[in-house]
mmCIF file of the N, C-alpha and C atoms, coordinates in Angstrom:
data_MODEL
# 
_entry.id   MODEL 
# 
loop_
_atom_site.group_PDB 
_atom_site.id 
_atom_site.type_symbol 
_atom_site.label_atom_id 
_atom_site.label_alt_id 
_atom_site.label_comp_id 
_atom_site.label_asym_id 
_atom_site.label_entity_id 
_atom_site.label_seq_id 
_atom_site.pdbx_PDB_ins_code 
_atom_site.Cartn_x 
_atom_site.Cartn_y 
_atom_site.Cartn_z 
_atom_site.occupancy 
_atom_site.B_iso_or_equiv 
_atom_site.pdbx_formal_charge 
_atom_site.auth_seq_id 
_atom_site.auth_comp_id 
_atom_site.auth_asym_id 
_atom_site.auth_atom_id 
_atom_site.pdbx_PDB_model_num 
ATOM 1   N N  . UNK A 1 1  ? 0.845   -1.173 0.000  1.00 0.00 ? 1  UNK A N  1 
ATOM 2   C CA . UNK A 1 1  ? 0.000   0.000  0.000  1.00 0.00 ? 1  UNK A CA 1 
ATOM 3   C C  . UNK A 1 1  ? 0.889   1.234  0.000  1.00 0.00 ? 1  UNK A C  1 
ATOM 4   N N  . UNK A 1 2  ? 0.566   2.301  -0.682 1.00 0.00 ? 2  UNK A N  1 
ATOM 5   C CA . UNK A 1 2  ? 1.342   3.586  -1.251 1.00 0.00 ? 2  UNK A CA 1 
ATOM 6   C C  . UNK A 1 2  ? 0.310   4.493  -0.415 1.00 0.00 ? 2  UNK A C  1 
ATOM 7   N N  . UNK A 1 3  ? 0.956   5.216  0.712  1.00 0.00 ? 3  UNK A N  1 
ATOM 8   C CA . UNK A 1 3  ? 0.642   6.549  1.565  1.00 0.00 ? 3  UNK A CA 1 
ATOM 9   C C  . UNK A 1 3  ? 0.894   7.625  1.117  1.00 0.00 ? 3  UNK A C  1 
ATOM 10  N N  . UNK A 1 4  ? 0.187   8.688  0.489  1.00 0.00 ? 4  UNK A N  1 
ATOM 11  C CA . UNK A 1 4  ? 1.204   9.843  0.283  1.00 0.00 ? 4  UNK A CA 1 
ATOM 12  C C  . UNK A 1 4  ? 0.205   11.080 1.333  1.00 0.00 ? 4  UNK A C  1 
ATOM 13  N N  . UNK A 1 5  ? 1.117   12.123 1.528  1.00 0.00 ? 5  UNK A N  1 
ATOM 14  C CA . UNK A 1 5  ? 0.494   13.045 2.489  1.00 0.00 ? 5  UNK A CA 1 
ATOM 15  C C  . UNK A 1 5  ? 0.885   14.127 1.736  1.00 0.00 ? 5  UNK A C  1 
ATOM 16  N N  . UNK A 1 6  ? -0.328  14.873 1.122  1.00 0.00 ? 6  UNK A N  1 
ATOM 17  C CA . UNK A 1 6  ? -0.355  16.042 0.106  1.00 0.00 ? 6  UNK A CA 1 
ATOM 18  C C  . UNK A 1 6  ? -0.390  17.694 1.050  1.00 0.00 ? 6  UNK A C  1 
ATOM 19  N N  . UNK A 1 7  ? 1.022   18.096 1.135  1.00 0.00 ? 7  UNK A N  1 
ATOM 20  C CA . UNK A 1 7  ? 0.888   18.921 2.128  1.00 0.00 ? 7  UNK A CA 1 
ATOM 21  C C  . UNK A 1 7  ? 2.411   20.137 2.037  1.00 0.00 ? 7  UNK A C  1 
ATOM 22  N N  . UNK A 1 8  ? 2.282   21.168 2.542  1.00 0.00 ? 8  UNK A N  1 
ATOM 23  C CA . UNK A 1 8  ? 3.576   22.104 1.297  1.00 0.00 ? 8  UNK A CA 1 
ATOM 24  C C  . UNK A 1 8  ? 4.282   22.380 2.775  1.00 0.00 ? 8  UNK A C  1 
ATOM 25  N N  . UNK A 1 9  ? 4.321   21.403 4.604  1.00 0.00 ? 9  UNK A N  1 
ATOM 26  C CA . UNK A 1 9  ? 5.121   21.659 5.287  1.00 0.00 ? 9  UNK A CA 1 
ATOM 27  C C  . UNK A 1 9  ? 4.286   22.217 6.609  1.00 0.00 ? 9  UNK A C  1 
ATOM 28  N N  . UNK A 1 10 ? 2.885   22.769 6.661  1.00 0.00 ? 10 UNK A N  1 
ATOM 29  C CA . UNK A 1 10 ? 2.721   23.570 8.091  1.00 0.00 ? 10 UNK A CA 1 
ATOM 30  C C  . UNK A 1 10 ? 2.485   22.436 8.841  1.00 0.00 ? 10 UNK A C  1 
ATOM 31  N N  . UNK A 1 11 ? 2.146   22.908 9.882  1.00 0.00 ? 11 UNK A N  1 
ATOM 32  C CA . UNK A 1 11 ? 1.817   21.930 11.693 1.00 0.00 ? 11 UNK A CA 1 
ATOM 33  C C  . UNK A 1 11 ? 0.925   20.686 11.350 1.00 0.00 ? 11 UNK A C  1 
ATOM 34  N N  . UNK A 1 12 ? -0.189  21.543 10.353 1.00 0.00 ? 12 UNK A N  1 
ATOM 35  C CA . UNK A 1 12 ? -1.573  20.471 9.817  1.00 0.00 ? 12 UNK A CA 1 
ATOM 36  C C  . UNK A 1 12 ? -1.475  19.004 9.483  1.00 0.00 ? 12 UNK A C  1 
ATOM 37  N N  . UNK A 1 13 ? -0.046  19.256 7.865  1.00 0.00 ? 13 UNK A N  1 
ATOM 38  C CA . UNK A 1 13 ? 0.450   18.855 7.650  1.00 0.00 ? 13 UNK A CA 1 
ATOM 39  C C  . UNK A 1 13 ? 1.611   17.667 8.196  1.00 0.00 ? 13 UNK A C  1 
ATOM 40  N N  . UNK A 1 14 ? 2.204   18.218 8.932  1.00 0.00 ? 14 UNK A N  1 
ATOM 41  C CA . UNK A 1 14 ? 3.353   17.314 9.387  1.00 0.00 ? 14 UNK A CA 1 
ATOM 42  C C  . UNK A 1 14 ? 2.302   16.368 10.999 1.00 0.00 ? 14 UNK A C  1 
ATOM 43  N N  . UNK A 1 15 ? 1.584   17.005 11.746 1.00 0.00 ? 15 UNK A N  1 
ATOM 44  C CA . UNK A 1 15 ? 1.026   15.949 12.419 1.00 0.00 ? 15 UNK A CA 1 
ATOM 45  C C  . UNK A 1 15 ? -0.251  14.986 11.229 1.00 0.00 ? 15 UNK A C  1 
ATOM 46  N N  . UNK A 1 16 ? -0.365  14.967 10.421 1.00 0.00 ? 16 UNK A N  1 
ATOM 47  C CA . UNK A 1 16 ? -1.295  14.171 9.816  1.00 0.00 ? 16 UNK A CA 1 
ATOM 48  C C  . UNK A 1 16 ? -0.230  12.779 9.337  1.00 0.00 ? 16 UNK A C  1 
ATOM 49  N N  . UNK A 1 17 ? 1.141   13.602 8.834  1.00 0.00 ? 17 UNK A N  1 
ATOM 50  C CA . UNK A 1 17 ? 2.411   12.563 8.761  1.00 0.00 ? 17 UNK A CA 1 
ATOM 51  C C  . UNK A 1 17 ? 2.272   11.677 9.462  1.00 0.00 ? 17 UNK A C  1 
ATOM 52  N N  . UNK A 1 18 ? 2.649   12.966 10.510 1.00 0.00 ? 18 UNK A N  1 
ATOM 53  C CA . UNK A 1 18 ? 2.797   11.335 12.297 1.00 0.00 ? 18 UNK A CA 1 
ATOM 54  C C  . UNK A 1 18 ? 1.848   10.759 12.405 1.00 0.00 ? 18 UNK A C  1 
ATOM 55  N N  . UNK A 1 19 ? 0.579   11.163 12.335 1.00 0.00 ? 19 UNK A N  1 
ATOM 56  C CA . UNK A 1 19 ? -0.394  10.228 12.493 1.00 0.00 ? 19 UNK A CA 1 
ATOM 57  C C  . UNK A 1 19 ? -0.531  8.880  11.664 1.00 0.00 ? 19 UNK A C  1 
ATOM 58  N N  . UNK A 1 20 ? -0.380  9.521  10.613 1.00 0.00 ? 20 UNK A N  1 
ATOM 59  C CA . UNK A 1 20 ? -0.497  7.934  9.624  1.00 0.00 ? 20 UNK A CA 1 
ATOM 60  C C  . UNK A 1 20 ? 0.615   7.315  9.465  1.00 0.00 ? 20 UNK A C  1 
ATOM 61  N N  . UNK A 1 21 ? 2.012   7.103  9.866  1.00 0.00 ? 21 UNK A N  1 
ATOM 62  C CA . UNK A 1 21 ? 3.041   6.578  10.482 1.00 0.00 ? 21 UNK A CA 1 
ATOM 63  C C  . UNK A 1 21 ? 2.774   5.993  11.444 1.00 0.00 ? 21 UNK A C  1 
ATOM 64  N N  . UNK A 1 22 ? 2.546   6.327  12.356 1.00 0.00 ? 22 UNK A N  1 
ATOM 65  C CA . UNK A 1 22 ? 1.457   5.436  13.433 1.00 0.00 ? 22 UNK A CA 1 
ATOM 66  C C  . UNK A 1 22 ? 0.734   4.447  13.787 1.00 0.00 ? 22 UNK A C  1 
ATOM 67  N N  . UNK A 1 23 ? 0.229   5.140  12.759 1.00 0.00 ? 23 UNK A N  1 
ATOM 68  C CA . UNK A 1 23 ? -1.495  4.137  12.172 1.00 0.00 ? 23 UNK A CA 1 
ATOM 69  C C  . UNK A 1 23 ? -0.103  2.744  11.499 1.00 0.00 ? 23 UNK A C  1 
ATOM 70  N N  . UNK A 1 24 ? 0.257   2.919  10.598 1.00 0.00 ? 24 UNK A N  1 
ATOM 71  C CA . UNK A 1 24 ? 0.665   2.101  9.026  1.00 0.00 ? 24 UNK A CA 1 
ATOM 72  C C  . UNK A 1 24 ? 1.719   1.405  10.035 1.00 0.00 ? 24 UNK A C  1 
ATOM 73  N N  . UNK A 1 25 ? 2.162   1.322  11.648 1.00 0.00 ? 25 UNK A N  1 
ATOM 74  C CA . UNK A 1 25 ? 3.317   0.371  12.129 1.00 0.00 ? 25 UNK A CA 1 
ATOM 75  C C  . UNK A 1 25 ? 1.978   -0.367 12.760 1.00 0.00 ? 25 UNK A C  1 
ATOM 76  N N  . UNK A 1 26 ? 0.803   -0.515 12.901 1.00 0.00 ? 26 UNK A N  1 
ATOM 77  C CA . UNK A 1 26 ? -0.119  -1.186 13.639 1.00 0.00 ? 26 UNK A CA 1 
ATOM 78  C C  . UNK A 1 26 ? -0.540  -2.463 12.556 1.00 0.00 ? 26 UNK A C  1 
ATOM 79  N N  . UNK A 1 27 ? -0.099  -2.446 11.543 1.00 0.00 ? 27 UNK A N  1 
ATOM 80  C CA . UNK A 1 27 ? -0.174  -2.784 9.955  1.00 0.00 ? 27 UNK A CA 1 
ATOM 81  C C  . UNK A 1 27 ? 0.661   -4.160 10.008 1.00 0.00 ? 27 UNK A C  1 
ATOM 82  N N  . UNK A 1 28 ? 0.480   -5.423 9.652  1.00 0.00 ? 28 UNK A N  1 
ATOM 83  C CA . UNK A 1 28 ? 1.290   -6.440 9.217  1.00 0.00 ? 28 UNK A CA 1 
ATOM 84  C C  . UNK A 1 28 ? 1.572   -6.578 7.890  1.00 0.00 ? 28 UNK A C  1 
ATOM 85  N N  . UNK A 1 29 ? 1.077   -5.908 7.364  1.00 0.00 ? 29 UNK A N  1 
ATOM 86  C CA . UNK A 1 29 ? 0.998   -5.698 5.593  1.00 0.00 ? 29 UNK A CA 1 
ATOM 87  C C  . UNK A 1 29 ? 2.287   -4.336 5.255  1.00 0.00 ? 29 UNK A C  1 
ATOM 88  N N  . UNK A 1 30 ? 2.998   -4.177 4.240  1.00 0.00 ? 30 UNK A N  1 
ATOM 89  C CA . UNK A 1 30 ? 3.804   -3.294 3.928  1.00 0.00 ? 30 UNK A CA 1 
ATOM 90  C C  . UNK A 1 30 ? 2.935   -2.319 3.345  1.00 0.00 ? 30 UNK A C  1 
ATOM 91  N N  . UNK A 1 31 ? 3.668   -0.713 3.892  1.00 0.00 ? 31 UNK A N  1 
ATOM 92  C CA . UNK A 1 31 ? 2.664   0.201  4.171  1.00 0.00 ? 31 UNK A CA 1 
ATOM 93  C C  . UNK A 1 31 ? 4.161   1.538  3.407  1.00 0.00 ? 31 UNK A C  1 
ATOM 94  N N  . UNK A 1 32 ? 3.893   2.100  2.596  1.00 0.00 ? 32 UNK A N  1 
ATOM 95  C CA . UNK A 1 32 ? 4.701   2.605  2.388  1.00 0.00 ? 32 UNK A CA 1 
ATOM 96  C C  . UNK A 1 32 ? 4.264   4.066  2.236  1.00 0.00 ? 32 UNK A C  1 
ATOM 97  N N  . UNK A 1 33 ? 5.118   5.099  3.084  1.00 0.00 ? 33 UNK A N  1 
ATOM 98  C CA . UNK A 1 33 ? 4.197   6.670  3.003  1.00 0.00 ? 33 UNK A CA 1 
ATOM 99  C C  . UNK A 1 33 ? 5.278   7.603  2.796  1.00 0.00 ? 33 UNK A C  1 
ATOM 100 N N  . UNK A 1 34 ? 4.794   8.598  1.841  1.00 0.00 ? 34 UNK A N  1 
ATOM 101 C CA . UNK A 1 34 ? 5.631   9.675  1.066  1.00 0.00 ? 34 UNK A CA 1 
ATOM 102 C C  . UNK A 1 34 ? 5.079   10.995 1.578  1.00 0.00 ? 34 UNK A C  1 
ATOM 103 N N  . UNK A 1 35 ? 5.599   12.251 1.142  1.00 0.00 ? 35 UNK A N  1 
ATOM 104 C CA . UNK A 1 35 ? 5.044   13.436 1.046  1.00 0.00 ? 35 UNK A CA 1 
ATOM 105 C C  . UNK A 1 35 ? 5.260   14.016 -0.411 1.00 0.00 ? 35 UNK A C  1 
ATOM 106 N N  . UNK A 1 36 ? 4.487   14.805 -0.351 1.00 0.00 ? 36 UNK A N  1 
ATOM 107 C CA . UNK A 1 36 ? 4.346   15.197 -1.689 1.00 0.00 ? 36 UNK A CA 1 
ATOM 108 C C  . UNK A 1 36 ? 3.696   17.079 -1.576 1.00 0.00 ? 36 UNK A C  1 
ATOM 109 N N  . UNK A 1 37 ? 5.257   17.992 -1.697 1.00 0.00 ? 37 UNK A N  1 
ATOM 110 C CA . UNK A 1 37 ? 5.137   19.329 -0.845 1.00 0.00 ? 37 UNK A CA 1 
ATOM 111 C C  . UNK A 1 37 ? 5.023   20.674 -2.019 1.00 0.00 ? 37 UNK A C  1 
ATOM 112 N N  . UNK A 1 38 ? 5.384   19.707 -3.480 1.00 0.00 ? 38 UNK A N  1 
ATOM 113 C CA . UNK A 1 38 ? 5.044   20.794 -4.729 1.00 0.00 ? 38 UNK A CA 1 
ATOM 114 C C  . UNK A 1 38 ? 3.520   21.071 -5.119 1.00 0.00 ? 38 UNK A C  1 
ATOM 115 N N  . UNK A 1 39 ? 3.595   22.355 -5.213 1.00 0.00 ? 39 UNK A N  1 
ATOM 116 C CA . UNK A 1 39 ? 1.948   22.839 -4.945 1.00 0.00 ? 39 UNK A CA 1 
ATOM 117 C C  . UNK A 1 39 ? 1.759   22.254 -6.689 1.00 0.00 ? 39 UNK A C  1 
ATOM 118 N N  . UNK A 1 40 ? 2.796   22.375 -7.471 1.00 0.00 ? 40 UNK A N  1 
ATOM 119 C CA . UNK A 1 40 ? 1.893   21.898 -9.124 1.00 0.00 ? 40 UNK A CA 1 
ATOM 120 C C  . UNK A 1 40 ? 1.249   20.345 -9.156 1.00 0.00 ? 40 UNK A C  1 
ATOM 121 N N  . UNK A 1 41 ? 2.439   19.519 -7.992 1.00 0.00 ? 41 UNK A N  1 
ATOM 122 C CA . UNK A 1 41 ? 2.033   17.721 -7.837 1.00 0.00 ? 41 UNK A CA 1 
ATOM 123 C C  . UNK A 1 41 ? 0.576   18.087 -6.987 1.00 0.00 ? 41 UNK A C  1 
ATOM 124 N N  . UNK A 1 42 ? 0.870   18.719 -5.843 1.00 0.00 ? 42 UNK A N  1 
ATOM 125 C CA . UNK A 1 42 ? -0.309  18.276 -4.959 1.00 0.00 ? 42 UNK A CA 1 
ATOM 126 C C  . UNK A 1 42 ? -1.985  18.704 -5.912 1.00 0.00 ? 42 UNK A C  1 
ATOM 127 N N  . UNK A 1 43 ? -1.856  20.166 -6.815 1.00 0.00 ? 43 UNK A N  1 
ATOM 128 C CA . UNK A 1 43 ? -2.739  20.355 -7.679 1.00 0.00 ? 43 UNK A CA 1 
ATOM 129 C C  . UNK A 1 43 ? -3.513  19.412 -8.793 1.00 0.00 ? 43 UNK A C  1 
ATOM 130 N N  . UNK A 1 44 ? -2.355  18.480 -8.942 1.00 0.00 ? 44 UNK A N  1 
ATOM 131 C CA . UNK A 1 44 ? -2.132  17.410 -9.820 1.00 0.00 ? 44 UNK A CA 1 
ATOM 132 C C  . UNK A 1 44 ? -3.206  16.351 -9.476 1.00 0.00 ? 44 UNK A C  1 
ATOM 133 N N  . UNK A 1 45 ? -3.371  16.177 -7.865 1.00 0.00 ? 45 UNK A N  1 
ATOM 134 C CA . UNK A 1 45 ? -4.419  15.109 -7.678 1.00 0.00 ? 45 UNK A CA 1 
ATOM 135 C C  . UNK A 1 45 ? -5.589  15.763 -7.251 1.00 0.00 ? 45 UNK A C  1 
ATOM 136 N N  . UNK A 1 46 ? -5.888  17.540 -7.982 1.00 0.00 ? 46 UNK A N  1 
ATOM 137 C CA . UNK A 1 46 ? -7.218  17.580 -7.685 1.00 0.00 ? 46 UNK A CA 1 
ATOM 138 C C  . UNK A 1 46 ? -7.871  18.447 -6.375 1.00 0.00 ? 46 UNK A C  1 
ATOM 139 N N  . UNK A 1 47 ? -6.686  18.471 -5.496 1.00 0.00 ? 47 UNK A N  1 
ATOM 140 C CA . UNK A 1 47 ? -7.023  19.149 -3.980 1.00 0.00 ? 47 UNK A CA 1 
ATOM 141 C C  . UNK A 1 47 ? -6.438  20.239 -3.693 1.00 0.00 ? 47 UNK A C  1 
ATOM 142 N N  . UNK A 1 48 ? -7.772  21.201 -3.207 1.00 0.00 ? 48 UNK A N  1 
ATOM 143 C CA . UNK A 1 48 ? -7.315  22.801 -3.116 1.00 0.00 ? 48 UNK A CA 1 
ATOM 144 C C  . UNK A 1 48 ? -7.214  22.878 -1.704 1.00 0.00 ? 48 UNK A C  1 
ATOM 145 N N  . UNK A 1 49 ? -7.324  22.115 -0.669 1.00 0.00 ? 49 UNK A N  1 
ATOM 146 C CA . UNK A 1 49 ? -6.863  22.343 0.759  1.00 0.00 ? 49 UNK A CA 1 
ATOM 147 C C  . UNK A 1 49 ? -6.153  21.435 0.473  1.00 0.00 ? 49 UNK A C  1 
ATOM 148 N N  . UNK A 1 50 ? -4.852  21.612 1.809  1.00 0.00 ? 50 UNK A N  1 
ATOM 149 C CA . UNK A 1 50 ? -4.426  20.655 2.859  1.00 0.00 ? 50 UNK A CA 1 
ATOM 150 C C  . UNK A 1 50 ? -4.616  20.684 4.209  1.00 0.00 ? 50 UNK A C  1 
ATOM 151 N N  . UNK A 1 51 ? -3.983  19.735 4.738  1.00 0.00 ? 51 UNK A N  1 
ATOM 152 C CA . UNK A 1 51 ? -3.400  17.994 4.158  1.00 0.00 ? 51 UNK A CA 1 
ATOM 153 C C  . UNK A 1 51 ? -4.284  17.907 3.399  1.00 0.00 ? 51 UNK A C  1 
ATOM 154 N N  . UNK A 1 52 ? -3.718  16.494 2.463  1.00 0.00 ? 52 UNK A N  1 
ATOM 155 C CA . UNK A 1 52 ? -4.521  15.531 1.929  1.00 0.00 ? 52 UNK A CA 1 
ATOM 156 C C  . UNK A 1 52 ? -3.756  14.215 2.024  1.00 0.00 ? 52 UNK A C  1 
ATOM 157 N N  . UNK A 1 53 ? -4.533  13.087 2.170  1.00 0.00 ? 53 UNK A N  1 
ATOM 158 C CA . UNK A 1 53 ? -4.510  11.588 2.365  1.00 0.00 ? 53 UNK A CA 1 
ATOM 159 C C  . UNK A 1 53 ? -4.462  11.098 1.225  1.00 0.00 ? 53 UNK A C  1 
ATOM 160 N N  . UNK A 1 54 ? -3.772  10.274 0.476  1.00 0.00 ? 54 UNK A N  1 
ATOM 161 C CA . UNK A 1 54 ? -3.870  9.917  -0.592 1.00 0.00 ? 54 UNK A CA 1 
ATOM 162 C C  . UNK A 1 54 ? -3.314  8.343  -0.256 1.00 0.00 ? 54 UNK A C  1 
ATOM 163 N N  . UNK A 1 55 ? -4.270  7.392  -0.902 1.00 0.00 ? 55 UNK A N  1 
ATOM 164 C CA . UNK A 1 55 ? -3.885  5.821  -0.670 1.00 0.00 ? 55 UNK A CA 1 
ATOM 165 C C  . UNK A 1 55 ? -4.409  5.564  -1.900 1.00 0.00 ? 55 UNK A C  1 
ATOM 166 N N  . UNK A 1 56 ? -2.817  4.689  -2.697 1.00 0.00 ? 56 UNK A N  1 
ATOM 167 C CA . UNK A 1 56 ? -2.964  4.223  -4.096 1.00 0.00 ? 56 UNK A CA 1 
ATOM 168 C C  . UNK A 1 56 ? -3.267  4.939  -4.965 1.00 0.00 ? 56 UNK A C  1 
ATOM 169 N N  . UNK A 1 57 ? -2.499  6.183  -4.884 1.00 0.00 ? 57 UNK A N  1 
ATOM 170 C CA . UNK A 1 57 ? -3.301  7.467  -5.808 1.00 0.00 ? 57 UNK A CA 1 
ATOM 171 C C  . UNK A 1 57 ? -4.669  7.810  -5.839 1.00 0.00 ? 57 UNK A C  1 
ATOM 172 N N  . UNK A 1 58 ? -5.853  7.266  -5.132 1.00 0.00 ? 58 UNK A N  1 
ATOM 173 C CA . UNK A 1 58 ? -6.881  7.896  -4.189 1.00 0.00 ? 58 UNK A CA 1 
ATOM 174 C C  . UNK A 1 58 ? -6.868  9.368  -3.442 1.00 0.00 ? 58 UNK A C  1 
ATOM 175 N N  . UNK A 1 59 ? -7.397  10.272 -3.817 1.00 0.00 ? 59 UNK A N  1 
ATOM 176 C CA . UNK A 1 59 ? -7.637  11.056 -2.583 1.00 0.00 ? 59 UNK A CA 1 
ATOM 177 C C  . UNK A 1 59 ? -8.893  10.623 -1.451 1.00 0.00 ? 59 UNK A C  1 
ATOM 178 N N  . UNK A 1 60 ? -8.117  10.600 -0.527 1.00 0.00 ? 60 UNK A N  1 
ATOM 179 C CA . UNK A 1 60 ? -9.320  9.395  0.051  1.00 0.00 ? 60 UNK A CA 1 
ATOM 180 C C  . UNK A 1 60 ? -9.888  10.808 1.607  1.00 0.00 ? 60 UNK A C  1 
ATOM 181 N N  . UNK A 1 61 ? -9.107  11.806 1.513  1.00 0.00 ? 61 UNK A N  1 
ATOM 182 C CA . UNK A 1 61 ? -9.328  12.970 2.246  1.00 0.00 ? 61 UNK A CA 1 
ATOM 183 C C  . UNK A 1 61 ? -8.342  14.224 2.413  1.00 0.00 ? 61 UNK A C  1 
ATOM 184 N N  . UNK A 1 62 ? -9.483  15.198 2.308  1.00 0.00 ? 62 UNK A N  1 
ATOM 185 C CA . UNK A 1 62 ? -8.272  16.735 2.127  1.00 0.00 ? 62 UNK A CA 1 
ATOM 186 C C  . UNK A 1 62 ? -8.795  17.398 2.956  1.00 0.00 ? 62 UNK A C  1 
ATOM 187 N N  . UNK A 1 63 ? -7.954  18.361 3.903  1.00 0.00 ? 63 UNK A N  1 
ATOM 188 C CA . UNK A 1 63 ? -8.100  19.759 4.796  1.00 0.00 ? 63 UNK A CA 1 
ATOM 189 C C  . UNK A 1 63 ? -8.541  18.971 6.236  1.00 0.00 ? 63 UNK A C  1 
ATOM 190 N N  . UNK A 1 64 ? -7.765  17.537 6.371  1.00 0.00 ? 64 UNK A N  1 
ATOM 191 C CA . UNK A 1 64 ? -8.861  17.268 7.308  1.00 0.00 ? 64 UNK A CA 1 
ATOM 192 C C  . UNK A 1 64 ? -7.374  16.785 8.167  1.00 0.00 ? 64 UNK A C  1 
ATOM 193 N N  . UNK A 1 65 ? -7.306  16.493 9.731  1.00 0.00 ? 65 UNK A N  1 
ATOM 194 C CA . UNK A 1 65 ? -6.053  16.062 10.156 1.00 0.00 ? 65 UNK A CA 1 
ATOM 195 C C  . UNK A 1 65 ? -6.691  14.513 11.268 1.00 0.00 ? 65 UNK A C  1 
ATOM 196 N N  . UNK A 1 66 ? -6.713  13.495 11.072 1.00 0.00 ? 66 UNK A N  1 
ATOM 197 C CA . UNK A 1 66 ? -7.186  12.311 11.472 1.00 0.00 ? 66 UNK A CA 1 
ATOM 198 C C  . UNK A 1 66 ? -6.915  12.177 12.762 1.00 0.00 ? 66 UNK A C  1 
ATOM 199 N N  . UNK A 1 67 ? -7.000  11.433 13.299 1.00 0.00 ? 67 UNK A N  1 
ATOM 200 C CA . UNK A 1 67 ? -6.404  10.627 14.537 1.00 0.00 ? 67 UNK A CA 1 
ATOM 201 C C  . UNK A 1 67 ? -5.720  9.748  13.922 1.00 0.00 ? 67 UNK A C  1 
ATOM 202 N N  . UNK A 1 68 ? -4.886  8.631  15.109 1.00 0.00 ? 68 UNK A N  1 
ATOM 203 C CA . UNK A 1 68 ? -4.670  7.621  14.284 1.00 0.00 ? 68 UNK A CA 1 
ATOM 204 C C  . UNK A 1 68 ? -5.489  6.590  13.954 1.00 0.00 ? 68 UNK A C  1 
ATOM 205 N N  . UNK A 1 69 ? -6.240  6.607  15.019 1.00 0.00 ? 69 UNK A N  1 
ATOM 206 C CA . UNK A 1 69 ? -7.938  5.613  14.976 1.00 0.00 ? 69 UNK A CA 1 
ATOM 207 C C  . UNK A 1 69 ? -8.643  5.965  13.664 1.00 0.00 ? 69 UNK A C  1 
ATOM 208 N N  . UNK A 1 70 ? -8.206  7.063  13.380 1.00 0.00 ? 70 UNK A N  1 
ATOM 209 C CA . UNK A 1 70 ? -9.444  7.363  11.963 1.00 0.00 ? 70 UNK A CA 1 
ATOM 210 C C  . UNK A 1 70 ? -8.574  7.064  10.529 1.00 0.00 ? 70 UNK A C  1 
ATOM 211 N N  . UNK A 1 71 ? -7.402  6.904  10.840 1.00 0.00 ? 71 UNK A N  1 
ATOM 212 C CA . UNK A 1 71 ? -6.283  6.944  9.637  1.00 0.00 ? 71 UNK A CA 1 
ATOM 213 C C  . UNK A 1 71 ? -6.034  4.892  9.574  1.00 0.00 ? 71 UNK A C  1 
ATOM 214 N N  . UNK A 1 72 ? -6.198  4.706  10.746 1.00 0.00 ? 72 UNK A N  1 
ATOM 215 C CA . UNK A 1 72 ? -6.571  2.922  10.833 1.00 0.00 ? 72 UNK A CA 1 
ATOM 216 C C  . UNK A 1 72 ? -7.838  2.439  10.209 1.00 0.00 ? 72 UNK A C  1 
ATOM 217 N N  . UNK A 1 73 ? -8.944  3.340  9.964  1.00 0.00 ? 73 UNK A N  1 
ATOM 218 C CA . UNK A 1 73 ? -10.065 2.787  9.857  1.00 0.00 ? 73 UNK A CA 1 
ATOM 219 C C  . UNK A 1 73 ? -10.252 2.922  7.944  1.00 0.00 ? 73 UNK A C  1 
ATOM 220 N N  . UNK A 1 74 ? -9.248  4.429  7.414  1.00 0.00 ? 74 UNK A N  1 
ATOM 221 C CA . UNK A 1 74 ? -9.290  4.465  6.011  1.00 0.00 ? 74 UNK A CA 1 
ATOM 222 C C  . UNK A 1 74 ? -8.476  3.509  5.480  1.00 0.00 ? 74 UNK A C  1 
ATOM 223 N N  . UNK A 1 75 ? -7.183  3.194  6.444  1.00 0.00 ? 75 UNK A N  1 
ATOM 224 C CA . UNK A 1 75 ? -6.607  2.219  5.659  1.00 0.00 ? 75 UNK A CA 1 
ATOM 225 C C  . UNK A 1 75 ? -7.266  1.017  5.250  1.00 0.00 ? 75 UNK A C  1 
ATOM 226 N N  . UNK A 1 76 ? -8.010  0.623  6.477  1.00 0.00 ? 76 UNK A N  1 
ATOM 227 C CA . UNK A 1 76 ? -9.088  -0.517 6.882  1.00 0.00 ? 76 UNK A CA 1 
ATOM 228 C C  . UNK A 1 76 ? -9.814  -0.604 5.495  1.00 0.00 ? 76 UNK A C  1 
ATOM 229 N N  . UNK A 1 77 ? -10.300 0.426  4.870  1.00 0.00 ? 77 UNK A N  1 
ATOM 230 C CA . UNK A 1 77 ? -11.425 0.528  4.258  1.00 0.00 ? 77 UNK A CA 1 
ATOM 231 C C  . UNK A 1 77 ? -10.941 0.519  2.438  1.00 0.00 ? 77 UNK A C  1 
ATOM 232 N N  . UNK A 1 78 ? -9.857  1.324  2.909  1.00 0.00 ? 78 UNK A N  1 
ATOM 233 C CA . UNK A 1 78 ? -9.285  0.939  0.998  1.00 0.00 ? 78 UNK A CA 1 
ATOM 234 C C  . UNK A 1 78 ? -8.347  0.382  0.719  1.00 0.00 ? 78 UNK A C  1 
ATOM 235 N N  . UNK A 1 79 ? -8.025  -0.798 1.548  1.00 0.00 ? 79 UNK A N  1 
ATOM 236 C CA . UNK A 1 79 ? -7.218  -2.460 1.395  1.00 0.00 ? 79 UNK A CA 1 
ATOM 237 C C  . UNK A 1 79 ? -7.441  -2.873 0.556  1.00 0.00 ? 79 UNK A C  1 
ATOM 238 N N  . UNK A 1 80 ? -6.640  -3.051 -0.838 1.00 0.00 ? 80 UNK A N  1 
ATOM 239 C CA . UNK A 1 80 ? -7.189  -3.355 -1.779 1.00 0.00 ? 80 UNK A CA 1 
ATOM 240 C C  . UNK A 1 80 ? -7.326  -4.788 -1.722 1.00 0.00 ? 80 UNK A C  1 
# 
C-alpha cells in the first residue's frame, strides 16, 4: 500500500504525517508513506486544501487532520 500526504510543510500537515506513520506500524501488511510538498504535484491530484490523504493514488481525504484511529479505519477501508 502507497501513503502519500499532500501537504507544502505547516503543523496540519506534518502531524497528519505522524499520524499515519502510526497508524501504518499497527499494519502487518507493507505500508509505504511519502510526502508530496510541490503545490503543481499536490494540484495534480485535484485538492485545493491541505493535508490531503492519498492511498494508491486515491484522494481518500483533504483539509482534514485524522487521529490515528481514523487513519486505521481508512486504511481498513481501501485495502485493496
Amino acid at each position: 500500500m502507497e501513503i502519500k500526504i499532500l501537504g507544502t510543510g505547516c503543523p496540519k500537515c506534518i502531524n497528519l504525517e505522524k499520524a499515519a506513520r502510526t497508524a501504518a506500524e499497527s499494519f502487518d501488511f507493507e505500508i509505504n508513506i511519502g510526502k508530496v510538498t510541490a503545490i503543481d504535484e499536490i494540484m495534480d491530484y485535484g485538492v485545493m486544501i491541505t493535508p490531503a490523504l492519498v492511498i494508491d493514488e486515491k484522494v481518500v481525504s483533504a483539509g482534514k487532520v485524522h487521529s490515528v484511529e481514523q487513519i486505521k479505519e481508512i486504511i481498513v477501508k481501501n485495502k485493496a
